[in-house]
Phi, psi and omega in degrees: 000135164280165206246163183215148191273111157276330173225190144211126224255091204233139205287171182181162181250341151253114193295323178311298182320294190305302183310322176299331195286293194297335173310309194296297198294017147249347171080011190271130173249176174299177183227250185237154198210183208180175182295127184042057155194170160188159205227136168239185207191142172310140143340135163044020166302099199269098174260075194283191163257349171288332191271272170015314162254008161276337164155131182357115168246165188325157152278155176289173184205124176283114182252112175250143191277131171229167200253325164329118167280129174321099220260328150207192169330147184284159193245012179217110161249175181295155134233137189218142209249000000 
């Protein structure tokens, strides 16, 4: 069995701004969210186990609060067409 990319997971220091932003420029709502982090998702996204073995679904994309400020380049970006 192969592995499937489900979320991706990127540290920021406001979580609302950031999230709203990727929400908007993705079609993506919110999701389930916690003490510092939150998280959005496609629209109707089913993770079932059935939507699963029908074929990739979008990943969720995590925003978690770190206190750090940034010190060099990301070492992970979006890319979107």
């Amino acid at each position: 069995m192969t592995s499937r990319l489900t979320e991706v997971i990127i540290d920021c220091h406001d979580l609302e701004v950031v999230a709203d932003f990727w929400s908007a420029v993705l079609g993506y709502e919110r999701g389930h969210s916690g003490d510092g982090w939150l998280a959005i998702e496609a629209p109707n996204r089913d993770g079932s186990d059935a939507a699963w073995r029908a074929g990739p679904l979008a990943p969720v994309i995590a925003f978690v609060l770190v206190p750090e400020e940034k010190a060099v380049k990301n070492r992970v970006h979006i890319d979107v067409t």
